[in-house]
C-alpha positions as CSV (number, residue, x, y, z in Angstrom):
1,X,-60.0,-24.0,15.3
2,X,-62.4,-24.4,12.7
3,X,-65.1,-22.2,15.0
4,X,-62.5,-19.6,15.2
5,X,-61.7,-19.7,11.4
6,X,-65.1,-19.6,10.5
7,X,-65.6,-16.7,12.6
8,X,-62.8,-14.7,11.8
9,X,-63.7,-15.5,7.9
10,X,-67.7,-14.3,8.2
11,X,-67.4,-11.5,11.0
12,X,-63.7,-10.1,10.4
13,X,-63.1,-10.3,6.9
14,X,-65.6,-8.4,5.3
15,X,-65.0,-5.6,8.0
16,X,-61.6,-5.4,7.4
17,X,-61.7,-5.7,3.6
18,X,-64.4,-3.0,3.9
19,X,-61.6,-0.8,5.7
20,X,-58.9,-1.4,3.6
21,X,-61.1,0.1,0.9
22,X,-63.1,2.8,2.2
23,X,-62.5,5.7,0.3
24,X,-60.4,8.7,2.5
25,X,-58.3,5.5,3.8
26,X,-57.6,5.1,0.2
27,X,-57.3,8.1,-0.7
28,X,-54.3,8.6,2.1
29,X,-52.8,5.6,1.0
30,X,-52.1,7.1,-2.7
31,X,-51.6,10.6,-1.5
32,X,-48.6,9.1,0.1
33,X,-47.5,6.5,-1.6
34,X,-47.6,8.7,-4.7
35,X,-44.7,10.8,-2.9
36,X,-42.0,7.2,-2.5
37,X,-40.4,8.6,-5.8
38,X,-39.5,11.5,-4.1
39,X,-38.9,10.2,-1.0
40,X,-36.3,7.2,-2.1
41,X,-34.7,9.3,-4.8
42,X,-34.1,12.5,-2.5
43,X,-32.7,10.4,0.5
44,X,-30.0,9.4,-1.3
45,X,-28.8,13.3,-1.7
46,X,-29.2,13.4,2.2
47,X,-26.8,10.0,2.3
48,X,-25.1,11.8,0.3
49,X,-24.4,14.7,2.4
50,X,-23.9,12.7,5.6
51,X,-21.4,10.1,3.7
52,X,-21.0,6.6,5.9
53,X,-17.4,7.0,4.7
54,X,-14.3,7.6,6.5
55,X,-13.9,11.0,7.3
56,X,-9.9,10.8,6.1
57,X,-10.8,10.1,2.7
58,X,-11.1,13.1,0.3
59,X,-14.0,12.4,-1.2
60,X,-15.5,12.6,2.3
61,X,-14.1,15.8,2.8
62,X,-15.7,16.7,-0.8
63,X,-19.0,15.7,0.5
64,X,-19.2,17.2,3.6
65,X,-17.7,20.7,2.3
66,X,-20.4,21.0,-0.2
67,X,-23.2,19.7,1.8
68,X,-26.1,22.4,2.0
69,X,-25.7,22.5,-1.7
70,X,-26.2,18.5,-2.0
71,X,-28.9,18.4,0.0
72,X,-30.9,20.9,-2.1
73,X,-32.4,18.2,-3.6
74,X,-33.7,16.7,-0.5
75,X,-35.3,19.5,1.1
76,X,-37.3,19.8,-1.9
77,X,-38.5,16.7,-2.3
78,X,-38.8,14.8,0.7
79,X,-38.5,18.0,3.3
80,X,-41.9,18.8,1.7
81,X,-43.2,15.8,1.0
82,X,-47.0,16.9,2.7
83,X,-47.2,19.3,-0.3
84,X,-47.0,16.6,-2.9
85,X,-49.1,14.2,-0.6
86,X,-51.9,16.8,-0.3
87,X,-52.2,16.6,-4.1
88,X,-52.4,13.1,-4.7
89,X,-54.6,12.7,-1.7
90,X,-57.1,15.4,-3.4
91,X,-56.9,13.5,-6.6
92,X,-57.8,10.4,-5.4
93,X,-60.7,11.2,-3.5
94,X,-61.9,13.5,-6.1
95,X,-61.6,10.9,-8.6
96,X,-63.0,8.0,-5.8
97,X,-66.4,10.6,-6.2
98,X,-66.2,11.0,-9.9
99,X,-65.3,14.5,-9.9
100,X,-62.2,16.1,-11.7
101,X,-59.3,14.6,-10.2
102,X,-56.7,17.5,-11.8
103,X,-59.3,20.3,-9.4
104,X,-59.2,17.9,-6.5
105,X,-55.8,17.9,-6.1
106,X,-55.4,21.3,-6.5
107,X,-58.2,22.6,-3.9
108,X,-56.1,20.0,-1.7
109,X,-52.9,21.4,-1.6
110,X,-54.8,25.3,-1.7
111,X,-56.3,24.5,1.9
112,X,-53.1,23.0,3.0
113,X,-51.1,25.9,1.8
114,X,-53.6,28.0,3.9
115,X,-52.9,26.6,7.2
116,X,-49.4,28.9,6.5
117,X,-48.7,32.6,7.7
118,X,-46.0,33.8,4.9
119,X,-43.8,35.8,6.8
120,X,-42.4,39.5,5.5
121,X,-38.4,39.5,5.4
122,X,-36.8,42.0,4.2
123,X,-34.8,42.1,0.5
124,X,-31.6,40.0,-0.1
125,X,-31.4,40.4,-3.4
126,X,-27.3,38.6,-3.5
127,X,-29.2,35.6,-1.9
128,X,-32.8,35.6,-4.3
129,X,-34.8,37.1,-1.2
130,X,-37.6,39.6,-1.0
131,X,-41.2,40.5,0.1
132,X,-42.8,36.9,2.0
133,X,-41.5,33.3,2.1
134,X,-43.0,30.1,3.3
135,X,-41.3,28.4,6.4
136,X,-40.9,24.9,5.3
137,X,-40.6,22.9,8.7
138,X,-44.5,22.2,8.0
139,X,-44.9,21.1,4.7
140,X,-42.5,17.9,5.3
141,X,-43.8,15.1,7.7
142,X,-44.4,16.9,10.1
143,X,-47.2,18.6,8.9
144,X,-49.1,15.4,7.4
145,X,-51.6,15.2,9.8
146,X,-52.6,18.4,9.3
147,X,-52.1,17.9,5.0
148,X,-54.4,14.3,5.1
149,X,-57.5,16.4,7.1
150,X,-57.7,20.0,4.5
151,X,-56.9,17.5,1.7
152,X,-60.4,15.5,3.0
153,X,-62.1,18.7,4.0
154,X,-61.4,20.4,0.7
155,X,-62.3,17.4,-1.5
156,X,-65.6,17.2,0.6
157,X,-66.2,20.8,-0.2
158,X,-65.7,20.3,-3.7
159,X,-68.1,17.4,-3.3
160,X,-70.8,19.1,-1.8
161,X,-70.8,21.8,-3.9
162,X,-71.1,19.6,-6.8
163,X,-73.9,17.0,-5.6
164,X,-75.7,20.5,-4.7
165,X,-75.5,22.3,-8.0
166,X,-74.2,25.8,-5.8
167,X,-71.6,25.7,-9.2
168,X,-71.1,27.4,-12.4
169,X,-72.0,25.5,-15.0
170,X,-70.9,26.5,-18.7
171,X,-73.3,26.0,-21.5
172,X,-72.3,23.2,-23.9
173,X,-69.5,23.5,-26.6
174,X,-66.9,25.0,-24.0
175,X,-63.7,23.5,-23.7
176,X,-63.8,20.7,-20.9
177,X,-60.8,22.2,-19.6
178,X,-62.7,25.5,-19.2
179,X,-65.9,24.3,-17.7
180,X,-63.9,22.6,-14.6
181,X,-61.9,25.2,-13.9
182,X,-65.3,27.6,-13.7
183,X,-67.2,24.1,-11.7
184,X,-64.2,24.5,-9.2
185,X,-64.9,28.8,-8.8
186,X,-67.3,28.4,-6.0
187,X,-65.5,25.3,-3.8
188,X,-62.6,27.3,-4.2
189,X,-63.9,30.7,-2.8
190,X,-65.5,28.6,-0.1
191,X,-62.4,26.5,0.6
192,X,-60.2,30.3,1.1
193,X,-63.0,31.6,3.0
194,X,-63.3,28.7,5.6
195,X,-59.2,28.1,5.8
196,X,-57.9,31.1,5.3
197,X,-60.3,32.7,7.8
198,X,-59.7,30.4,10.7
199,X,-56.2,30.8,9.8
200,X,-55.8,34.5,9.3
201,X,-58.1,35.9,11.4
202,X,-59.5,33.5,14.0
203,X,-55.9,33.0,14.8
204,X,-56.6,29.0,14.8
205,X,-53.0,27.2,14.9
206,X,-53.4,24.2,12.8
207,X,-50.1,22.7,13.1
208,X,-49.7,23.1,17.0
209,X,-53.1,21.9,17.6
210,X,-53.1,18.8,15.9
211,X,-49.6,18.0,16.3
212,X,-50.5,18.3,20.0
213,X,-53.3,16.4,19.2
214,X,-51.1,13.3,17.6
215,X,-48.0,13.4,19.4
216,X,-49.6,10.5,22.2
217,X,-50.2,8.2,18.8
218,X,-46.6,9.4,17.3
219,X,-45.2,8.3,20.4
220,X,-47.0,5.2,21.1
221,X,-46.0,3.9,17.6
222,X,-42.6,4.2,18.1
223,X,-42.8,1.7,21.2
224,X,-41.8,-1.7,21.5
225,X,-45.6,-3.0,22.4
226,X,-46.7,-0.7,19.5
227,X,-44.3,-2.6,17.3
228,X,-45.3,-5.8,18.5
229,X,-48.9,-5.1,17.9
230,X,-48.2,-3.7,14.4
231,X,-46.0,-6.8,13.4
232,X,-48.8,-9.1,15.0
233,X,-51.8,-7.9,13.2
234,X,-50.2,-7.9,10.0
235,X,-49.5,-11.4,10.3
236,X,-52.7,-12.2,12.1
237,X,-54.8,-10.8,9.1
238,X,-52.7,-12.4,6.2
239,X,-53.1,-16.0,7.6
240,X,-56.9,-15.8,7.0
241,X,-56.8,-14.5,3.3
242,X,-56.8,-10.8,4.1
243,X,-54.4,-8.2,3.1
244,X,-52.7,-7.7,6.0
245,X,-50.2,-4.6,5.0
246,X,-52.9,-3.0,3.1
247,X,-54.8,-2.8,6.2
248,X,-52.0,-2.3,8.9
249,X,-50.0,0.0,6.1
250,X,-53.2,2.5,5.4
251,X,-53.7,3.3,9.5
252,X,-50.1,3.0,10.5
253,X,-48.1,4.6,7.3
254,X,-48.8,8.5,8.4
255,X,-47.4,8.2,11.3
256,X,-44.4,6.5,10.0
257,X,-43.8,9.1,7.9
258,X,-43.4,11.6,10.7
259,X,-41.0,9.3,12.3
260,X,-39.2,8.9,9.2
261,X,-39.2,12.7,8.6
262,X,-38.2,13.5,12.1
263,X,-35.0,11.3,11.9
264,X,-34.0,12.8,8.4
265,X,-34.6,16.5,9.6
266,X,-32.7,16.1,12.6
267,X,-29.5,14.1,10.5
268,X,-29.9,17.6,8.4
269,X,-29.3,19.6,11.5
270,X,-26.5,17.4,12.4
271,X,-27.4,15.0,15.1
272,X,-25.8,11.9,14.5
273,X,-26.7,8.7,13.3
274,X,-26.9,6.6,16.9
275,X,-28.9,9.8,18.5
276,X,-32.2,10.2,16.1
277,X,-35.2,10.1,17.2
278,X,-37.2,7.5,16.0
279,X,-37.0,3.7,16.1
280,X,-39.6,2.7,14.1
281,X,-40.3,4.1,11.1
282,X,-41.6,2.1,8.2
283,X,-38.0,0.8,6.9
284,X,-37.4,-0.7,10.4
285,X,-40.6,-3.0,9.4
286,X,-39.5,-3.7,6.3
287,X,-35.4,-4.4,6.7
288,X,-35.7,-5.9,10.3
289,X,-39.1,-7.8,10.5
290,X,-41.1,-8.5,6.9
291,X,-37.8,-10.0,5.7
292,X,-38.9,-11.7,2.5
293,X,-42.2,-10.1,2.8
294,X,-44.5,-10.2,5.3
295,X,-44.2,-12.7,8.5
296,X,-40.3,-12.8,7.6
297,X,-41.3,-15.7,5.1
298,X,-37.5,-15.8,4.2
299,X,-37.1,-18.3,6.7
300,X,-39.7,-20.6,5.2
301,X,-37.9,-20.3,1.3
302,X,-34.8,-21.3,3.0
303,X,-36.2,-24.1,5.0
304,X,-37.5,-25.5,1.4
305,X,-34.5,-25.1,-0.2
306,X,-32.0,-26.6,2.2
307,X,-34.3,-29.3,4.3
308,X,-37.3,-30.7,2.1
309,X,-38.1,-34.2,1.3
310,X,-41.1,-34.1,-0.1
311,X,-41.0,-33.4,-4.0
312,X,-43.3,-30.6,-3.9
313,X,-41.8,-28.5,-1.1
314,X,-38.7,-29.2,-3.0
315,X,-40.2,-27.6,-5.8
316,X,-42.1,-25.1,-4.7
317,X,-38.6,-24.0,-2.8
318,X,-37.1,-23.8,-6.1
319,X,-39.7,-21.5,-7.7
320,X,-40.0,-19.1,-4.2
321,X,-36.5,-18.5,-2.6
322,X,-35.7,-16.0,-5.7
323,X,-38.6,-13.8,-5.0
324,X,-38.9,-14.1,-1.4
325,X,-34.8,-12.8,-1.3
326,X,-36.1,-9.2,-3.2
327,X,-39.4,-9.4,-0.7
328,X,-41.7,-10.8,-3.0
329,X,-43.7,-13.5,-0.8
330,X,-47.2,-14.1,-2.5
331,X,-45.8,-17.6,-4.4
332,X,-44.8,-19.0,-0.8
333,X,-47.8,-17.3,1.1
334,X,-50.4,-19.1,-1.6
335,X,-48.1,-21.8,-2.6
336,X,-47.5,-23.9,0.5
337,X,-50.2,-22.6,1.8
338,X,-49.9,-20.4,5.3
339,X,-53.4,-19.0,4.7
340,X,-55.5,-20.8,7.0
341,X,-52.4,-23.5,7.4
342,X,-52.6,-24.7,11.0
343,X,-49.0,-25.9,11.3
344,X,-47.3,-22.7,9.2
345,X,-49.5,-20.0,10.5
346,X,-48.0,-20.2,13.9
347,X,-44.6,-19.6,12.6
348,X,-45.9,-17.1,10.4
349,X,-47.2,-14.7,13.5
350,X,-44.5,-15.7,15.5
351,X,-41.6,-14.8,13.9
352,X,-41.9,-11.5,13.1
353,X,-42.8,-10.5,16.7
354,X,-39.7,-12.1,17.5
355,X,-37.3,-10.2,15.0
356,X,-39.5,-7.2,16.1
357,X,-38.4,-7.6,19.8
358,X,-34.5,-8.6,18.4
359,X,-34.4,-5.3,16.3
360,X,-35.8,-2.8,18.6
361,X,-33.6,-4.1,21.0
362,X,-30.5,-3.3,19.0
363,X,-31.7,-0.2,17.7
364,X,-32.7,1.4,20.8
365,X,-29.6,0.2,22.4
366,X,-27.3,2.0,20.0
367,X,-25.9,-1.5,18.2
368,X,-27.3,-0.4,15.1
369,X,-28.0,3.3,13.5
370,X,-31.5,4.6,13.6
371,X,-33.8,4.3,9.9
372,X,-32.4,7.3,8.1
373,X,-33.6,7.2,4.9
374,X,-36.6,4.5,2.7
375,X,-34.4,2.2,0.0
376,X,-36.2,0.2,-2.5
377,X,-38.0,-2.5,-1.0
378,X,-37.3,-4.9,-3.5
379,X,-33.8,-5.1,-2.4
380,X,-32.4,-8.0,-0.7
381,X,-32.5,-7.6,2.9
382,X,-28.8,-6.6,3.9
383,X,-28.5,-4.5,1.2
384,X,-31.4,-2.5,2.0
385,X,-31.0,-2.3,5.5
386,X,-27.5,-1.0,4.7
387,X,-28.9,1.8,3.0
388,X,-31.7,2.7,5.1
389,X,-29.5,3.2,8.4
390,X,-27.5,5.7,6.4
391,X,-24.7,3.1,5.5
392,X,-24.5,1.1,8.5
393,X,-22.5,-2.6,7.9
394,X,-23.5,-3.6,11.1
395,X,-27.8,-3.2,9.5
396,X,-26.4,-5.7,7.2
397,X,-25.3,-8.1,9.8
398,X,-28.4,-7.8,12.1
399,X,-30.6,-8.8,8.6
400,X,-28.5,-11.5,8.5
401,X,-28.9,-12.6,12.2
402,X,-32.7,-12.1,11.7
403,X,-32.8,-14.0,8.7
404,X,-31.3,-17.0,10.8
405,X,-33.6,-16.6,13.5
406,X,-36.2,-16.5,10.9
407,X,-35.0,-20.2,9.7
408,X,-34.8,-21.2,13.5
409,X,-38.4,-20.1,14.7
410,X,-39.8,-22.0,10.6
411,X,-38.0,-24.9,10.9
412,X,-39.9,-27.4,13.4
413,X,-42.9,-26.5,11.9
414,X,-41.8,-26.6,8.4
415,X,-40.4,-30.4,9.4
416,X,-43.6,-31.5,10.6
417,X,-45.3,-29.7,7.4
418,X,-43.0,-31.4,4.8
419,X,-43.6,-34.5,6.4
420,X,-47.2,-34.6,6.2
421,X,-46.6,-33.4,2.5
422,X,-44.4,-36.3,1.9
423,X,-46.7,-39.2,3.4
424,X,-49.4,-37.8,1.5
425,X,-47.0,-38.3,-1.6
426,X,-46.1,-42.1,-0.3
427,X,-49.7,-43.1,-0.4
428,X,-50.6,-42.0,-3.9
């Protein structure tokens, strides 16, 4: 064990930690984390159009009756999330390079913008209609893929251009503000040039080609071994001191957007609840596996609470189950500790790849409703999955039933833990 550790902590860690912070990685991360606001704020207008009410009751009717006008709000904020993404991905990589962050974002969402044809329709003036419009099926999830590599491309533009001096420069004593917009003149012509051209008149297909391209990986995730493997590294990483969702979370969370988008596009057209697409999404992690926080450390809290008899697990029970029940898990992770803990680390991996199995399971068999929409993550855990599966009671039972299972899988382990903590306490 302690060869293993010791390689895992001089080979693997710096690697990894080197990952988590390499610069476009990071830059994606923000991009779309930036859009959560957005994304948890407009859902509930799409819950809200889809009420998990009984269709008898009036205000059901209400809902349902005014429905494309409810969702307005969701189609432009989530449906589009990839245009919002694309700017906060440009400004952090702009900004990651010491450039202007405010020109980054905008030659970002320029080149993703350019991957679309507008298309002429012909004036509706009653319904606000004339000359071209944008189709917007690309500009939500589905198009990240294509959003995260023009935002990259066009910030590395802008970089180049800088770090070559092919700019305009303006003599000193103009207006900062001025001076970057004229920096950003050339990256900009070249970034219309280059996108616009393969667009326009190469003919090049973005958006087919690389959602071609992806669809294997956009598949793959949403599988049970996929699952497995995700809940598995992020475990395996967190038990030797490294940030296991920061890792995980920065090459997984694109592709969980698309399943999260694909599920809430096809709830919009009307496909129903227990029929979505997707299994997976990020939610499904968060309400069904990483209950408490990562490794499903809920059933640890619990197991401190109700079963210690050593006076610091009693304690340190105390001081984590009120956290660890809004998903806040760094007091039990560092407290007890399950980094590089031989006895909790096992329990730690193996639980949630056994809630993972449990929850795919029910979802994919139609006992619970598909992830619909992202809820807060600092909610408790029935709560959440509640909302996230559009209203579903029986989400809230299946947390419940995994949080059990949780205690179950902890508990022998947690025994033979508290017991060396209490003989240790004897001897003093």
């Amino acid at each position: 064990m302690k060869a293993f550790i010791d390689l895992i902590e001089n080979k693997l860690a710096g690697p990894m930690t080197v990952l988590a912070n390499q610069r476009h990685l990071r830059a994606i991360r923000d991009g779309i984390i930036a859009t959560l606001p957005l994304i948890i704020v407009g859902s509930f207008f799409l819950i809200a159009g889809n009420p998990p009410l009984p269709q008898g009751w009036s205000i059901t009717k209400f809902l349902v009756e005014n429905a494309p006008k409810i969702v307005l709000p969701f189609r432009m904020s989530m449906s589009i999330m990839t245009l919002y993404a694309t700017f906060g991905i440009g400004y952090s990589l702009a900004k990651s390079y010491d450039l202007d962050g405010l020109s980054g974002g905008i030659l970002a969402t320029l080149a993703f913008l350019l991957t679309f044809t507008p298309v002429s329709v012909p004036a509706d003036l009653d319904a606000g209609v004339s000359g071209f419009v944008l189709a917007m099926g690309n500009l939500g999830g589905s198009g990240m893929f294509v959003g995260i590599i023009t935002s990259l491309l066009a910030v590395e533009f802008f970089r180049l251009s800088d770090k070559s001096g092919f700019k305009i420069s303006m003599p000193e004593g103009v207006p900062p503000s001025v001076s970057r917009s004229f920096e950003a003149l050339v990256p900009t012509a070249v970034i219309m040039l280059f996108f616009g051209g393969l667009t326009y008149w190469v003919g090049f297909n973005w958006h087919t080609v690389v959602s071609n391209f992806m669809a294997p990986f956009v598949k793959a995730t949403d599988s049970l071994p996929s699952v497995l493997f995700i809940s598995f590294l992020n475990s395996f990483f967190w038990v030797f001191g490294i940030h296991g969702s920061s890792i995980v979370g920065n090459l997984a969370r694109p592709i969980w957007q698309v399943l999260l988008d694909g599920n809430a596009q096809a709830l919009l057209e009307g496909v129903s609840a227990s029929n979505l697409p997707h299994i997976a999404p990020e939610p499904f992690f968060q309400w069904f596996v990483y209950i408490g926080g990562s490794g499903a450390t809920i059933g640890l809290a619990i197991c401190m609470v109700l079963f210690s008899k050593s006076a610091y697990s009693k304690s340190l029970g105390k001081a984590v189950i009120g956290p660890s029940l809004f998903n806040i898990n760094e007091p039990v992770i560092f407290g007890a500790p399950i980094v590089l803990n031989p006895i909790l680390m096992i329990p730690f991996v193996v639980a949630p790849m056994v809630l993972s199995a449990i929850a795919w399971f029910a979802v994919s068999l139609n006992f619970v409703n598909k992830i619909q929409v992202i809820a807060p993550w600092t909610l408790p855990g029935p709560i959440g999955a509640f909302i996230a599966t559009g209203g579903d009671f029986r989400a809230a039972i299946l947390n419940i039933v995994l949080v059990i299972v949780s205690v179950l899988i902890f508990y022998p382990f947690f025994k033979s833990y508290d017991k060396g903590l209490l003989e240790e306490e004897l001897n003093k």
